[in-house]
C-alpha positions in Angstrom: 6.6 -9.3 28.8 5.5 -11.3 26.1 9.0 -13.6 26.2 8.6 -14.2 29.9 8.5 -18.3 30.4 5.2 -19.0 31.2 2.9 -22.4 32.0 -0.6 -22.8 31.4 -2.5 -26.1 31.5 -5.3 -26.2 29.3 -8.7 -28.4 28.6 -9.9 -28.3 25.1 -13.3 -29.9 24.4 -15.6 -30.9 22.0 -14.8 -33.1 18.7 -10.9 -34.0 19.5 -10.7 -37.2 20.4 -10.1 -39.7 17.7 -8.8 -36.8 14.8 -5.1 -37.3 16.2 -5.1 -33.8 18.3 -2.5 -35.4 20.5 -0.2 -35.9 17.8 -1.0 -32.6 16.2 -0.6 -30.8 19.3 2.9 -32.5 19.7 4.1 -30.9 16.6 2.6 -28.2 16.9 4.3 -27.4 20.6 7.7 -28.6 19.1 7.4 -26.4 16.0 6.8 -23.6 18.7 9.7 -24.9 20.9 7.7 -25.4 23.8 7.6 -27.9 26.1 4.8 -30.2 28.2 2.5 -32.9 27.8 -0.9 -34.0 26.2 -3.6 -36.4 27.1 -6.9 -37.8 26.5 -9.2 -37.3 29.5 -12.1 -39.6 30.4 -14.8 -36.9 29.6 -13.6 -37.2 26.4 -11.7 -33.8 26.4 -8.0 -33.5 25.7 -5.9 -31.6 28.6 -2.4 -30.1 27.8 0.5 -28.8 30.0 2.2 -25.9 27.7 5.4 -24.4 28.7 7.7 -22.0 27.0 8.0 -18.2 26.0 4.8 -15.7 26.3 4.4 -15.4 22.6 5.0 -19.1 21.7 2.7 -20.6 24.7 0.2 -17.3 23.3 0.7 -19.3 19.7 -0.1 -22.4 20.5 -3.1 -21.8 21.9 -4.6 -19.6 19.5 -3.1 -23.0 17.4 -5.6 -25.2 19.8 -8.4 -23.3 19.7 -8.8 -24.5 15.5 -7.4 -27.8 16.1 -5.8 -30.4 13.3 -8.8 -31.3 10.5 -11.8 -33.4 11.5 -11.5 -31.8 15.2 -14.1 -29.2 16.3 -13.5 -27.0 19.0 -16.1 -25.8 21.3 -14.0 -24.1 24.2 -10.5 -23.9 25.6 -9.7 -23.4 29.4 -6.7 -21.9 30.1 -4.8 -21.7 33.4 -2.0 -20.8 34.8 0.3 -23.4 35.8 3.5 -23.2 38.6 6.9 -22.6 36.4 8.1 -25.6 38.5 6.2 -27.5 36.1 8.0 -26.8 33.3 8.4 -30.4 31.6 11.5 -31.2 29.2 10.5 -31.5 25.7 6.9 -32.5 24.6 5.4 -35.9 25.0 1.8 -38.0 24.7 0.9 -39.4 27.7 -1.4 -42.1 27.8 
């Protein structure tokens, strides 16, 4: 079912480092009522830990695969991630 909780941890590349995707994708996820994390990675992707309902985690990322403006998205990988990872609220990590 679509309201099942669910965890995925995701790795969106191309243009979305430097256009404030962490910050978008913070109020984005807290708009949803998820919870999780977000973080710039080295290769200059962004990786996020998104937690919540089916149809809100299925929301978001349909949400990351646009991005905030001045991003561009090339691709989105999506896995699944154990429920025990399920983070309390949503927060930037460095």
């Amino acid at each position: 079912m679509m309201d099942e909780a669910e965890a995925v941890l995701v790795r969106i590349a191309g243009r979305v480092q430097g256009v404030g995707f962490r910050f978008w994708t913070r109020g984005q996820a807290q708009r949803l009522g998820l919870s999780g994390w977000v973080r710039n990675e080295a290769d200059g992707s962004v990786a996020a830990l998104i937690c919540g309902p089916g149809f809100a985690v299925k929301a978001m990322l349909e949400r990351c695969r646009i991005g905030p403006p001045g991003a561009s998205v090339t691709d989105v990988d999506v896995r699944s991630a154990p429920l025990e990872t399920i983070a309390d609220g949503f927060r930037i990590l460095k």
